[in-house]
N, C-alpha and C positions, 0 to 999 in steps of 0.2 A: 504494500500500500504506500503511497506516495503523498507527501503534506508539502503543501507550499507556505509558509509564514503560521504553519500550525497547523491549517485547514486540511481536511484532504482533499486533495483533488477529486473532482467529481466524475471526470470523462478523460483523462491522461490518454496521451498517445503513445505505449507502451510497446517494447519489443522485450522477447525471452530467447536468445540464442539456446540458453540451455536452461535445465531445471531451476538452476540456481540465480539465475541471473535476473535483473529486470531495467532494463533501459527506458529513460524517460526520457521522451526528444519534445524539442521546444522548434518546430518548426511554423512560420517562421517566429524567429524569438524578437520582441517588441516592448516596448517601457511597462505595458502590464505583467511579462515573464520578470520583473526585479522582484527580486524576493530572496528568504532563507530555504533552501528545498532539504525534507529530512524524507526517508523511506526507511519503513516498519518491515518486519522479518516475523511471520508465527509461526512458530513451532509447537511441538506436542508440550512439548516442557515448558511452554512460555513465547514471548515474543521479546524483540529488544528493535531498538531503534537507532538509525544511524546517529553520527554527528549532522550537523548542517553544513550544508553547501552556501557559500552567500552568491548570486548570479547577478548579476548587473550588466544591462542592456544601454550601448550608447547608441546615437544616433539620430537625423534630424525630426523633429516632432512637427515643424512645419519647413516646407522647401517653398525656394522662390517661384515665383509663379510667371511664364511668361508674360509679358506687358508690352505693350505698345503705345506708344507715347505720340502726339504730332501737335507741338506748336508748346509748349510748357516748360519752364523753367525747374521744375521738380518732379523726378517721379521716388515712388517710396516701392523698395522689396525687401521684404520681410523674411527672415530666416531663423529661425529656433534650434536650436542642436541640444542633445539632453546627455547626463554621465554625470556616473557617482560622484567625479568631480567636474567641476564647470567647465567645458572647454572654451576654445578661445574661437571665435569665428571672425574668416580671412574672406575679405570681397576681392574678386578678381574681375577684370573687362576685360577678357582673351588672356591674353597669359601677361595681361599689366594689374601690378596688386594695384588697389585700391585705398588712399590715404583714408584713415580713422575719421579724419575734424572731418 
């Protein structure tokens, strides 16, 4: 049996090469797969349960959106990136970076 942040999972997408084994895939994996993942073991004599896995999912939570502009002095694109720690997001115009201010 498989728990994500405590809960169990209700429908895991599970693979068993053999008796013993039990493979939990996170396809694809997304900012809701962030969590502690533990899985449970029963046996006749009892059960015991793993330690935890901590999994963390980066990546952008909102991407740029084509746009088209004609005759304006401003357009705005928007870009979100997510990770356990903050990353740092680089604007580029073709392969010229793009100044902060």
């Amino acid at each position: 049996m498989w728990y994500k942040d405590g809960v169990i999972l209700s429908s895991p997408s599970l693979t068993s090469p053999d008796s013993l084994t039990s493979l939990l895939t996170l396809t694809p994996a997304d900012f809701p797969h962030t969590g502690v993942y533990k899985c449970s073991a029963v046996f006749n004599e009892g059960s015991t349960t793993s330690d935890g896995a901590d999994v963390f999912v980066r990546g952008f939570s909102t991407h740029p959106q084509h746009t088209l502009t004609i005759n304006v002095t401003v357009t705005t694109l928007e870009c979100e990136a997510r990770g356990d720690v903050a990353p740092d997001v680089t604007w580029y115009n073709g392969a010229t970076l793009l100044d902060h201010g």
